[in-house]
N, CA, C and O of each residue as an XYZ file, in Angstrom:
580
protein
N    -102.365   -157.017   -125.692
C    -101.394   -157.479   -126.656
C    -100.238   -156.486   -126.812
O     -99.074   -156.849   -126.978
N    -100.630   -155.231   -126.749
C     -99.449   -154.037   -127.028
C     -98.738   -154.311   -125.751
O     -98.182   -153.244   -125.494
N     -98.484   -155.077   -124.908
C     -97.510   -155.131   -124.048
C     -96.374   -156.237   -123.865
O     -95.487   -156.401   -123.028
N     -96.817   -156.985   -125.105
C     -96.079   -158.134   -125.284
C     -94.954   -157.869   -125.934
O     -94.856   -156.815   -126.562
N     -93.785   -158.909   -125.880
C     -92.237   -157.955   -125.806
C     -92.611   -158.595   -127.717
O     -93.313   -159.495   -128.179
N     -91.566   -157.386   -128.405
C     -91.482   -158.206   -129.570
C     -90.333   -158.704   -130.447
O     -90.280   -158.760   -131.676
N     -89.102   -159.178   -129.202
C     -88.092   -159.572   -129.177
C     -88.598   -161.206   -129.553
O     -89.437   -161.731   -128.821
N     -88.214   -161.716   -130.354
C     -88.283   -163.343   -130.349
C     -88.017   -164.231   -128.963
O     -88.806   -165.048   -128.486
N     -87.040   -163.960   -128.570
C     -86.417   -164.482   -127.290
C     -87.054   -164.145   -126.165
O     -87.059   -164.843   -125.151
N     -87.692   -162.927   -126.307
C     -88.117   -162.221   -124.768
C     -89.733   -162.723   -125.013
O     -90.340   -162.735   -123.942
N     -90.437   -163.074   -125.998
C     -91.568   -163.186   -126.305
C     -92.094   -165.309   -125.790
O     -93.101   -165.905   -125.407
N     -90.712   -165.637   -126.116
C     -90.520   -166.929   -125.899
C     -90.424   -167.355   -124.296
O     -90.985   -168.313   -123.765
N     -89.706   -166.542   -123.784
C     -89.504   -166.565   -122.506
C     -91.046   -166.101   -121.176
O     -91.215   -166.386   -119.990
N     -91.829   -165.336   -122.137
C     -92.972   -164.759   -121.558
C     -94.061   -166.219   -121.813
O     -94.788   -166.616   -120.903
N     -94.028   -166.676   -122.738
C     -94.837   -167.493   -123.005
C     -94.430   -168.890   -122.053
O     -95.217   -169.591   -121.417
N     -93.516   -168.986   -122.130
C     -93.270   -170.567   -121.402
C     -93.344   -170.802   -119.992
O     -93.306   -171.866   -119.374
N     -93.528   -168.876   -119.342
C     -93.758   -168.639   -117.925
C     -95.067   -168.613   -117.451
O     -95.449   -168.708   -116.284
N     -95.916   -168.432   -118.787
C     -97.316   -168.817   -118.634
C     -97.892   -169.837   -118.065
O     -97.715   -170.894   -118.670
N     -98.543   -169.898   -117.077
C     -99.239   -170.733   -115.860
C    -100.413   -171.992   -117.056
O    -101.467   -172.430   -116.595
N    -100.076   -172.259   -118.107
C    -101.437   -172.252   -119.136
C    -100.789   -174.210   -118.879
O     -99.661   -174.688   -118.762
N    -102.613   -175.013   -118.891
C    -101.851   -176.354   -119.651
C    -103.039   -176.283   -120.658
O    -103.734   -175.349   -121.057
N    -103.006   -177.867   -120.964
C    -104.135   -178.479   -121.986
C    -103.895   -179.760   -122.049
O    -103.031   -180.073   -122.869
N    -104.465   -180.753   -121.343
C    -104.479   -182.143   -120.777
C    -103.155   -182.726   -121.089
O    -102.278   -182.109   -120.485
N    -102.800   -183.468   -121.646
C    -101.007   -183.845   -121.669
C    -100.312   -183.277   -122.758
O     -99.169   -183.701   -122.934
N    -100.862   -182.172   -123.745
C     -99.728   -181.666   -124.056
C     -98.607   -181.136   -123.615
O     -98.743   -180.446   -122.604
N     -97.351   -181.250   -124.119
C     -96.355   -181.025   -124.017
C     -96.194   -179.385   -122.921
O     -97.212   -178.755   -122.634
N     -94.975   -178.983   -122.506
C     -94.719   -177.698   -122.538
C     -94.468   -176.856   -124.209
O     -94.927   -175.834   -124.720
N     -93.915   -177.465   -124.460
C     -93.346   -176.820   -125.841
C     -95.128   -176.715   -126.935
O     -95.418   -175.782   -127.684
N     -95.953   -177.895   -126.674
C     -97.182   -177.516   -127.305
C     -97.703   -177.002   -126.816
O     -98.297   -176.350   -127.674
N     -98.083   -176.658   -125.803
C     -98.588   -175.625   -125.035
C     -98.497   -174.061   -125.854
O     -99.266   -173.378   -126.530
N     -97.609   -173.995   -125.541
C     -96.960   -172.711   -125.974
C     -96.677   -172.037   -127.279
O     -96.344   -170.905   -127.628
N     -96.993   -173.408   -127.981
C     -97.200   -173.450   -129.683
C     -98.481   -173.066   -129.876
O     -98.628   -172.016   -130.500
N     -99.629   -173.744   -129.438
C    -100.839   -173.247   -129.313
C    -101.248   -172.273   -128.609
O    -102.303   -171.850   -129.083
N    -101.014   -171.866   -127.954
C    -101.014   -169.927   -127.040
C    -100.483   -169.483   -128.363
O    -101.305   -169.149   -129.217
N     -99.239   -169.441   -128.627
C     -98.491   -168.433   -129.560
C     -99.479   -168.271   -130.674
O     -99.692   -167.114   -131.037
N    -100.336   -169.580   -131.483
C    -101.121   -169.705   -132.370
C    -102.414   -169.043   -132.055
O    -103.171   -168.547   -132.889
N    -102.611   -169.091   -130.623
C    -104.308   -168.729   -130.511
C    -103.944   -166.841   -130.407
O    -104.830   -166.049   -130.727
N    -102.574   -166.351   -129.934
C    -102.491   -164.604   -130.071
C    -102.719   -164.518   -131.687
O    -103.220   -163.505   -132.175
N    -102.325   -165.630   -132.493
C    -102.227   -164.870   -134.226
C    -103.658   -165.108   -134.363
O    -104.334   -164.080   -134.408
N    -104.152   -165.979   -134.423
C    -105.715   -166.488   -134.557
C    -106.779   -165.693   -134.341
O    -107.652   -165.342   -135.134
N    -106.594   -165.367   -132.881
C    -107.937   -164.237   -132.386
C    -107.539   -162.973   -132.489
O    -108.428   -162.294   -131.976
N    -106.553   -162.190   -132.933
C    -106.365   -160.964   -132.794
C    -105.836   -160.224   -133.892
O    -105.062   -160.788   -134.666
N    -106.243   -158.712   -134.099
C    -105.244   -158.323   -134.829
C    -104.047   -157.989   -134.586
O    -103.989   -158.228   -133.380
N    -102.882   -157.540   -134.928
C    -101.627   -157.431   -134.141
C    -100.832   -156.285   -134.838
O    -100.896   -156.247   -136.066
N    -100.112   -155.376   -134.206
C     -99.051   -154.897   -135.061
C     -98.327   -155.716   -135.805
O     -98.330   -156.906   -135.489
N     -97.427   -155.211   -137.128
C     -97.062   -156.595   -137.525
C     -95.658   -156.469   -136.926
O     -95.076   -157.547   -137.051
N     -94.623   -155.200   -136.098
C     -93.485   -155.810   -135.287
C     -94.085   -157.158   -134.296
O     -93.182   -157.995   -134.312
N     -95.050   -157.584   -133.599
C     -95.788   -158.232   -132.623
C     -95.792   -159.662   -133.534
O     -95.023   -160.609   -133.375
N     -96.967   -159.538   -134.614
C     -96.801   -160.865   -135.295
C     -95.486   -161.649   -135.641
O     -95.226   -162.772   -135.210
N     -94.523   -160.746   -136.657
C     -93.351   -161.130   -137.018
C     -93.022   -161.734   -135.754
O     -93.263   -162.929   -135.925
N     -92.575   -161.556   -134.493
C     -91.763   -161.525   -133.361
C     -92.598   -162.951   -133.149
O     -91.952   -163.994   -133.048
N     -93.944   -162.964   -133.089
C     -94.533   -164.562   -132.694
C     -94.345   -165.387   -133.933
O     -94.903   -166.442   -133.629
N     -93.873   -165.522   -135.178
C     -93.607   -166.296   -136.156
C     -91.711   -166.488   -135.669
O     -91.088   -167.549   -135.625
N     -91.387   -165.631   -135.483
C     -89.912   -165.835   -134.952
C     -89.731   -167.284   -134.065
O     -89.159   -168.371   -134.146
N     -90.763   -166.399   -133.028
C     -90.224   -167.231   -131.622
C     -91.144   -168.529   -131.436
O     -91.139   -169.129   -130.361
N     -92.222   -169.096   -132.908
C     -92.562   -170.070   -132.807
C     -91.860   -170.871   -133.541
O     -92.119   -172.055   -133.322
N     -91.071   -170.682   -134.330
C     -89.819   -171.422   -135.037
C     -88.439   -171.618   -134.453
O     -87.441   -171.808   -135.149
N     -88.442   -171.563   -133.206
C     -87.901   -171.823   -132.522
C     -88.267   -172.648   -131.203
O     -87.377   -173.037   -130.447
N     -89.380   -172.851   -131.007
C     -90.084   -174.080   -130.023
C     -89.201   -175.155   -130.830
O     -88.847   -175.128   -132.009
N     -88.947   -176.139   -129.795
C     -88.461   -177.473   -130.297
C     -89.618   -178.455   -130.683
O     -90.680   -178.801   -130.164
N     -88.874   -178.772   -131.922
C     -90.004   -179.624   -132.797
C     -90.961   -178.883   -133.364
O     -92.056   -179.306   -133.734
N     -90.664   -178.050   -133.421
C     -91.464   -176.890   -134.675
C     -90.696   -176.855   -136.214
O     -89.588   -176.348   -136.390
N     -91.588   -177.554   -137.378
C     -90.465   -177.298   -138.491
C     -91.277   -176.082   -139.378
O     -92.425   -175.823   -139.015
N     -90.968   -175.679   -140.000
C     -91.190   -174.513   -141.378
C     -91.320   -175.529   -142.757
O     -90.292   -176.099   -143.125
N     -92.532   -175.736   -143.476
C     -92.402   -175.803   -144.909
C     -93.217   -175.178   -145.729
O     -94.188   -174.567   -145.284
N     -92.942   -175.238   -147.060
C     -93.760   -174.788   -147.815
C     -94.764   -175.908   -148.247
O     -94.380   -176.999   -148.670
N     -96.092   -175.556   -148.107
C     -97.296   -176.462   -148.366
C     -98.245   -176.097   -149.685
O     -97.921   -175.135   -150.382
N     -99.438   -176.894   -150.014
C    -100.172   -176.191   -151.331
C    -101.433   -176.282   -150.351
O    -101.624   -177.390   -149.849
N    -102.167   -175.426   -150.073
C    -103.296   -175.232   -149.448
C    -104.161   -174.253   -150.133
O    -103.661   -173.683   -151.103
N    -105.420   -173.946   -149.784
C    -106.206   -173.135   -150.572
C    -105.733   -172.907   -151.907
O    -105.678   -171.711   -152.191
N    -105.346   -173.766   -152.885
C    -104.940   -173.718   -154.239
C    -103.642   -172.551   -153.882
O    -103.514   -171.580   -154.628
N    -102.903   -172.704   -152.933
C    -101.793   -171.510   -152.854
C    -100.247   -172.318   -152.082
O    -100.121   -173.289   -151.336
N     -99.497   -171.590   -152.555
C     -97.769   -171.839   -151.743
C     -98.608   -171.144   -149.972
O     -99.256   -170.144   -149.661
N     -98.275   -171.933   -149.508
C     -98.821   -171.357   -148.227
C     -97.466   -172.033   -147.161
O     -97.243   -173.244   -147.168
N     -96.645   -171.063   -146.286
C     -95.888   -171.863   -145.390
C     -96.835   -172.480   -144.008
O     -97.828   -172.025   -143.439
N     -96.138   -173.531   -143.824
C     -96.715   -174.118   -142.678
C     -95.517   -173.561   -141.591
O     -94.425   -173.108   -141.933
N     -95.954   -173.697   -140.357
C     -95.190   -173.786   -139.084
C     -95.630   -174.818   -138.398
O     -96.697   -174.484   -137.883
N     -95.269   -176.239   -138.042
C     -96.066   -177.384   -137.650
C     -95.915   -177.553   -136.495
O     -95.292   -176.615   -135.999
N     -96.274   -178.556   -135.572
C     -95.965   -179.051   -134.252
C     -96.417   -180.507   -134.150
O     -97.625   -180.530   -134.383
N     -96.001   -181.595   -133.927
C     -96.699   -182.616   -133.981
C     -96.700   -182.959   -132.398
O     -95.518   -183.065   -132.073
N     -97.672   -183.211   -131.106
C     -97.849   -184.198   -130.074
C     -98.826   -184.500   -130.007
O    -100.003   -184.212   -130.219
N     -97.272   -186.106   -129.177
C     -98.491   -187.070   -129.466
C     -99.043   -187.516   -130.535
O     -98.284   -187.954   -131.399
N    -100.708   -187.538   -130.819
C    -101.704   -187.635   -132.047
C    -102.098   -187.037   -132.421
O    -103.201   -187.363   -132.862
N    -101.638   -185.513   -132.656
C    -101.927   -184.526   -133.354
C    -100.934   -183.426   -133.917
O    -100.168   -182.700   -133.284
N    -101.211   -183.522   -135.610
C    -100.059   -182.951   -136.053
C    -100.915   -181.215   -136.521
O    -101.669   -181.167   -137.493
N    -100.599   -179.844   -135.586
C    -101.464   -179.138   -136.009
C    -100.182   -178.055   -136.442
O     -99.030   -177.969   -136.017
N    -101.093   -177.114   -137.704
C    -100.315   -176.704   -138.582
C    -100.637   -174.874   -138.828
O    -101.526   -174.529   -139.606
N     -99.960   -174.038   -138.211
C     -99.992   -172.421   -138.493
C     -99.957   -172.490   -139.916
O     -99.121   -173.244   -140.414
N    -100.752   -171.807   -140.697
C    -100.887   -171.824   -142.062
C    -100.477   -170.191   -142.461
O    -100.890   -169.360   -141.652
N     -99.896   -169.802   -143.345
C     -99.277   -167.832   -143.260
C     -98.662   -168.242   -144.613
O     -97.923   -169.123   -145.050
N     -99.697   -166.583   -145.296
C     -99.385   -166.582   -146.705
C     -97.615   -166.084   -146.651
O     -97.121   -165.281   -145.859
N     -96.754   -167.014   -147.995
C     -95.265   -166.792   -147.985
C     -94.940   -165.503   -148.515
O     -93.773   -165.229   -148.236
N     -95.488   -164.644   -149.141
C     -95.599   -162.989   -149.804
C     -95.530   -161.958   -148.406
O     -94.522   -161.312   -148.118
N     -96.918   -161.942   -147.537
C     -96.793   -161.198   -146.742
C     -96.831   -161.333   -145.422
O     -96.883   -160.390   -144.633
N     -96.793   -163.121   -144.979
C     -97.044   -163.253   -144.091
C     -97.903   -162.734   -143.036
O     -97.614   -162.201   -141.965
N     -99.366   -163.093   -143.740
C    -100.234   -162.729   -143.111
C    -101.226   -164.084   -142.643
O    -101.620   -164.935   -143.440
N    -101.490   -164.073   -141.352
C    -102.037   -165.351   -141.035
C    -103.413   -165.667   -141.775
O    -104.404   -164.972   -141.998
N    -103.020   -167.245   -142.123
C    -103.721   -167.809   -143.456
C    -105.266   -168.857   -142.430
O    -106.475   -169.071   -142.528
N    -104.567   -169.051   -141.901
C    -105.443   -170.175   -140.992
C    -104.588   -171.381   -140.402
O    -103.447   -171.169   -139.990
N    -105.143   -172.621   -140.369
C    -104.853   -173.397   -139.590
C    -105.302   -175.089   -140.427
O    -106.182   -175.405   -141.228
N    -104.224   -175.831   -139.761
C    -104.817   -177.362   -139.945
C    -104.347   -178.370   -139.258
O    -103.185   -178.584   -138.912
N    -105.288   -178.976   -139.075
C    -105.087   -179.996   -137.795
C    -104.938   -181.682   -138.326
O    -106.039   -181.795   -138.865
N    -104.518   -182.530   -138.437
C    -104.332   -183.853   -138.567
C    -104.076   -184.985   -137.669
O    -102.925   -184.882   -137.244
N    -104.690   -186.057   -137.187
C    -104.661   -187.076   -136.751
C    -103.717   -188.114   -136.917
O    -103.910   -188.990   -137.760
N    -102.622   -188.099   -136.128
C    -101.550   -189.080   -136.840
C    -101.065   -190.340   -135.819
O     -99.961   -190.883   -135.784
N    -102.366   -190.643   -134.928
C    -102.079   -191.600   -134.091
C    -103.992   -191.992   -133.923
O    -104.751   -191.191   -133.377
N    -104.314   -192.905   -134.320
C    -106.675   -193.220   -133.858
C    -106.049   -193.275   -132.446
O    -105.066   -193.826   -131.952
N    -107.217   -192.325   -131.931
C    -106.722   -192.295   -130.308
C    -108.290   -191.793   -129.536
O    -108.997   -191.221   -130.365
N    -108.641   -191.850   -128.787
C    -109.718   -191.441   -127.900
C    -109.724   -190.265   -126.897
O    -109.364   -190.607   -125.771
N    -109.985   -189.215   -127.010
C    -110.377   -187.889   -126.597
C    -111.603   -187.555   -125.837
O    -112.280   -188.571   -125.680
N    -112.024   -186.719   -125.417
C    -113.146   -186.291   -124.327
C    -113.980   -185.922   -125.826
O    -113.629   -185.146   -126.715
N    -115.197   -186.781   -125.735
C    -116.300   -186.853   -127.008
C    -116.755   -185.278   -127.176
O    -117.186   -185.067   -128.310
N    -116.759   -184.345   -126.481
C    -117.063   -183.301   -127.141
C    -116.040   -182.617   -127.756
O    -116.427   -181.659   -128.426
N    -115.085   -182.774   -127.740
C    -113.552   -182.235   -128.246
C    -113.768   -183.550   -129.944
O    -113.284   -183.290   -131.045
N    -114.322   -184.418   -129.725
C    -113.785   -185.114   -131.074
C    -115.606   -184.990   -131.766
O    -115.687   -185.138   -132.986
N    -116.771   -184.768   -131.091
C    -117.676   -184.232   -132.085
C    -118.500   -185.775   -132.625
O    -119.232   -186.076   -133.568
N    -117.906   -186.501   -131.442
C    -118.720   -188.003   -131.330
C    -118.736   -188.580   -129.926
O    -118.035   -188.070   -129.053
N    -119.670   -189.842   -129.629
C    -120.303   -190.011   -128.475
C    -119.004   -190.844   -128.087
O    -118.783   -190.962   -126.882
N    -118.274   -191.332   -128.833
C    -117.342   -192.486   -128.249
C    -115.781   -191.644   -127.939
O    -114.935   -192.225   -127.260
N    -115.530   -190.371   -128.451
C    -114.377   -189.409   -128.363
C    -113.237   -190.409   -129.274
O    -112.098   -190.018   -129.019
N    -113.235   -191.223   -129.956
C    -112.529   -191.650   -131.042
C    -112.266   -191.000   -132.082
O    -113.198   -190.540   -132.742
N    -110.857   -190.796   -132.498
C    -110.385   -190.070   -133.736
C    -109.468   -190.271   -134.445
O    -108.324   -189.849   -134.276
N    -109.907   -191.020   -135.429
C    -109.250   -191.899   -136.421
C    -107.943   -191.251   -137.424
O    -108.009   -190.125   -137.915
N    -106.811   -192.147   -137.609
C    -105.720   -191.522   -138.238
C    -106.061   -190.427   -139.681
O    -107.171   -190.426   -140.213
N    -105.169   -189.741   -140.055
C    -105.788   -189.400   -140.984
C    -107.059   -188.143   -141.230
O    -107.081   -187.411   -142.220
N    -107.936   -188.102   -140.254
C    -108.907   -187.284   -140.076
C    -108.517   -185.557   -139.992
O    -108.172   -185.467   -138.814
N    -108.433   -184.662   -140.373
C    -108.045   -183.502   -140.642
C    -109.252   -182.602   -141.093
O    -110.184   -182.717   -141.889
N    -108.852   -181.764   -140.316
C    -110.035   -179.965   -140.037
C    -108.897   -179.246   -140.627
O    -107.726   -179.595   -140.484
N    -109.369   -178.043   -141.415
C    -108.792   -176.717   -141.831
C    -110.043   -175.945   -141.898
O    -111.176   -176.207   -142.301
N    -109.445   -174.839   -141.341
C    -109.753   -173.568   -141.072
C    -108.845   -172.114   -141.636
O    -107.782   -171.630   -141.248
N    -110.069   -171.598   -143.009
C    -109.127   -170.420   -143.441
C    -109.690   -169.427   -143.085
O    -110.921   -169.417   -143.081
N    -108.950   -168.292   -142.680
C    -109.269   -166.801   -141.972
C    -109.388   -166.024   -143.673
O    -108.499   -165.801   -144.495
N    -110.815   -165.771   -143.719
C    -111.304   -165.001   -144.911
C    -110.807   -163.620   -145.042
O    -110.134   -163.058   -145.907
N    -111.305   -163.258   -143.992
C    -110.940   -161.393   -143.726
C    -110.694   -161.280   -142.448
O    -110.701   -162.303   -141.764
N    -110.420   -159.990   -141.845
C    -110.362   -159.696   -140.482
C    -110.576   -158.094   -140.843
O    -110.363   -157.702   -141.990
N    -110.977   -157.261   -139.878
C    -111.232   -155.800   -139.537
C    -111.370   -155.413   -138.782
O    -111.837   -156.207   -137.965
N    -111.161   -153.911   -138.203
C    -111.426   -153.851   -137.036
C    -112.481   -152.815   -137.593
O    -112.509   -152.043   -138.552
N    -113.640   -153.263   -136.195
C    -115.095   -152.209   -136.003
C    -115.033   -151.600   -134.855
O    -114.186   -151.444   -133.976
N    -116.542   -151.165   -135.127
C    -116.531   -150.135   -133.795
C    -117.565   -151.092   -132.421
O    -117.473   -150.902   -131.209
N    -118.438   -152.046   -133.095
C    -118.934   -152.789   -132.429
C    -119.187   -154.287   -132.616
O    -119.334   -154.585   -133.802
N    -119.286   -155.399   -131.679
C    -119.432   -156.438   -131.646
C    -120.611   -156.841   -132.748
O    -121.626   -156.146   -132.719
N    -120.538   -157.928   -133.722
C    -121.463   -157.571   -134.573
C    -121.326   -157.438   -136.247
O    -121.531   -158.148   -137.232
N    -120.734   -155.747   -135.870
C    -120.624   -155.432   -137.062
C    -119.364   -155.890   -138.021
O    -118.196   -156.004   -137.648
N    -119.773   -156.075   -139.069
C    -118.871   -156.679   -140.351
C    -118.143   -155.778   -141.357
O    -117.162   -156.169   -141.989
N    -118.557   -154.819   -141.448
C    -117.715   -153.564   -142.209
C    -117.239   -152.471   -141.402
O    -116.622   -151.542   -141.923
């Protein structure tokens, strides 16, 4: 991760050169979700984070709002393709990544282990959130403090 540029533009440009798909999403979702899965799984300097909140508000068809989630002002960063509208969740104080939420905005049929039923059907409306409690860094796999 410490080698990733943390220019908005240069960070944008690294990402979209990425060899990465995910069945017919978009290029631009693609790259929304990479950008989302570096905030997600990792800790980051925060020049690094800032620079990936930059340069994901700038993917086309990415909007910014303010949402009420976990009883909180929480900004969203959204992306909608296709039938799925999924949502970067980051507290508006310190911008620190909040979690995530996903919504169904087209009943559409998916590979059944991706939708968590035998028929891979996933009805409008249907929505997962996921909030990031804590994060730390340890000394080993495992450990929690």
């Amino acid at each position: 991760m410490a080698s990733l540029p943390t220019d908005p533009a240069a960070l944008l440009r690294w990402a979209y050169a990425q060899d990465v798909q995910n069945g017919d999403t978009s290029k631009d979702g693609v790259v929304y979700l990479l950008l989302n899965g570096i905030l997600r799984g990792n800790v980051l300097p925060p020049e690094l984070e800032a620079s990936i909140f930059r340069a994901m508000k700038q993917i086309p068809g990415v909007t910014l709002q303010t949402v009420d989630i976990f009883g909180k002002p929480t900004y969203s960063l959204t992306f909608t393709d296709d039938w799925l509208r999924e949502e970067l969740l980051i507290d508006p104080r310190t911008y620190v990544y909040r979690g995530e939420r996903s919504t169904v905005v087209k009943t559409t049929r998916i590979d059944p282990l991706k939708a968590g039923n035998s028929t891979g059907e996933v009805r409008k409306g249907s929505t997962v959130i996921a909030e990031r409690l804590a994060t730390a860094i340890v000394d080993k796999p495992g450990q929690t403090r």
